[in-house]
N, C-alpha and C positions, 0 to 999 in steps of 0.2 A: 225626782232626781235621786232620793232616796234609795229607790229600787236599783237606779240605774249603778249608782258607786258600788250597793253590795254585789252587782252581778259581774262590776268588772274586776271587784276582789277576787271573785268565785273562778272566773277567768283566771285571774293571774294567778292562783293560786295553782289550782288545773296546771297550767303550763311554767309554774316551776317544779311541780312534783314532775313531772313529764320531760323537762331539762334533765334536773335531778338521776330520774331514773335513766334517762337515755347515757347519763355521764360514767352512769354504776357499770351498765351493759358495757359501755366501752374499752372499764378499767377490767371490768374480768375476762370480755376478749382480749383485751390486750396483752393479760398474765398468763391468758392459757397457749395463745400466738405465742410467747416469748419460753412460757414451758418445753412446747412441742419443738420451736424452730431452734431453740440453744442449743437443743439437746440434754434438756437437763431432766428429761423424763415425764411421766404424769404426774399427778398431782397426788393422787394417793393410790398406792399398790400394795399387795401384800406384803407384810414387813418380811418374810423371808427372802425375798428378791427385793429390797429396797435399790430402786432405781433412781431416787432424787437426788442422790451423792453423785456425784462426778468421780468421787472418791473412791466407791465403791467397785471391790474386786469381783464381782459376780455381775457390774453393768460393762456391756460390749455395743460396741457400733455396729451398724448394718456394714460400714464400708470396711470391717475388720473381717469379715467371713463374707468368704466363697461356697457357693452352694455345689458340691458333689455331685451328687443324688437325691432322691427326696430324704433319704434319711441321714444322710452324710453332708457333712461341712469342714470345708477349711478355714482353723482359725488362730490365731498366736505361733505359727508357726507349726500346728498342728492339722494332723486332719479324724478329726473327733467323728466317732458312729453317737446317733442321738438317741438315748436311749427309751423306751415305754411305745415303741411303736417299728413297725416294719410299714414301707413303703416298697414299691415294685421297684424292680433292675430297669436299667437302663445300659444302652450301647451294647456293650457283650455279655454283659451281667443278664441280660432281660435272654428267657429261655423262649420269647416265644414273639411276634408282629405284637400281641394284644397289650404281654405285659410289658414292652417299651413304650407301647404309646403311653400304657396308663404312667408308667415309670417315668416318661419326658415332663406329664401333663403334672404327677406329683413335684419335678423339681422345679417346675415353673412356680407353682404353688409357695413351695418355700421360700424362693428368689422373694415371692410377692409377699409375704409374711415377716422377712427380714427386712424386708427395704423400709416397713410399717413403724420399725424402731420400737423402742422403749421395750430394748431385748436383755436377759441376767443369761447368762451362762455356767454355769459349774462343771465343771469336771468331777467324774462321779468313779469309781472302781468297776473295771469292768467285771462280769463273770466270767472268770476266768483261774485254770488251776491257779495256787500259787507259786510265785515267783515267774510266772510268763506275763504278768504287764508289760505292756512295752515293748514285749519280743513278736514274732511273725504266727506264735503259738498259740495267741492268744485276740482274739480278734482283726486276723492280720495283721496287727502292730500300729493299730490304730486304738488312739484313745475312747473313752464312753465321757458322753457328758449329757446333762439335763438343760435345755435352752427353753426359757420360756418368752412368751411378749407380753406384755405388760403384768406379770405373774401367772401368766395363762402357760399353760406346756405345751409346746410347739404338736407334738405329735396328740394332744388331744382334737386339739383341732385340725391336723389334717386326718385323725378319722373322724370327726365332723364332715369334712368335704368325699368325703370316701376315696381318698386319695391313699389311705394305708390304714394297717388292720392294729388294733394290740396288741403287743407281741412285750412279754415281760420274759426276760431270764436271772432270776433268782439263783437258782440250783443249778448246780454242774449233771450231767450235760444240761446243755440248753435244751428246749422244746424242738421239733423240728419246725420249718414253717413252711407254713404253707403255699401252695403253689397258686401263680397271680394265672397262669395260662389256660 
């Protein structure tokens, strides 16, 4: 009988560490559930793009931006170029059948990348002489801005997918870029 009571300890013991832990699992699905679907971001991002704020003027919604182009988005009332990266033309933009496809399949990409959430935006100075921000002189009159997802920079990863090239403009002129066709 002896045997018998330490082996049902051994049991019950067993299966309350095993409650236990299945209670833990639940509380941290249920925090990380409640992170993602709030919208209140991940749980830990680079503190440059801190996304845990709600607060925070650099976190955007996926349903605040319209995607453009692979490399273009509209968003606050703006229509921002993204900058650290070139993606192919699309519609009239695209010089050629190959670089529209590639140009469609880049803004499906983005569409799929924003909709992923837990995105920081900033608006960045474009390269551009001074005093044409803002004017048609200067990037067409379109802003420059750095969008990343979860502090990741949107255009590092689509050229990950090879969906667009690096393309940095520091210096006046710009580089030229290169041709997708």
């Amino acid at each position: 009988m002896w045997g018998k009571t330490a082996n049902l300890r051994a049991k019950r013991s067993w299966i309350e560490s095993a409650i236990v832990a299945g209670l833990a699992a639940v509380l941290v699905v249920s925090a990380i559930s409640h992170q993602i679907f709030s919208g209140a971001g991940p749980l830990a991002v680079n503190a440059a793009y801190n996304l845990t704020s709600a607060d925070s003027p650099d976190a955007i919604s996926p349903v605040e931006i319209t995607v453009v182009d692979g490399d273009t988005i509209k968003a606050r009332g703006r229509t921002i170029s993204l900058v650290g990266f070139d993606a192919p033309g699309t519609g009239r933009r695209a010089h050629c059948p190959h670089e529209r496809e590639m140009g469609d399949r880049a803004a499906a990409k983005l569409k799929t990348l924003i909709a992923g959430g837990g995105l920081a935006l900033r608006i960045v100075p474009c390269a551009c002489n001074p005093g044409t921000e803002g004017t048609p002189d200067c990037n067409s009159g379109r802003a420059c801005g750095d969008l990343r997802s979860y502090g990741r920079p949107i255009g590092g990863i689509m050229v990950q997918y090879v969906l667009a090239r690096p393309y940095m403009c520091d210096a006046l002129p710009c580089p030229p870029r290169k041709s997708w066709c």
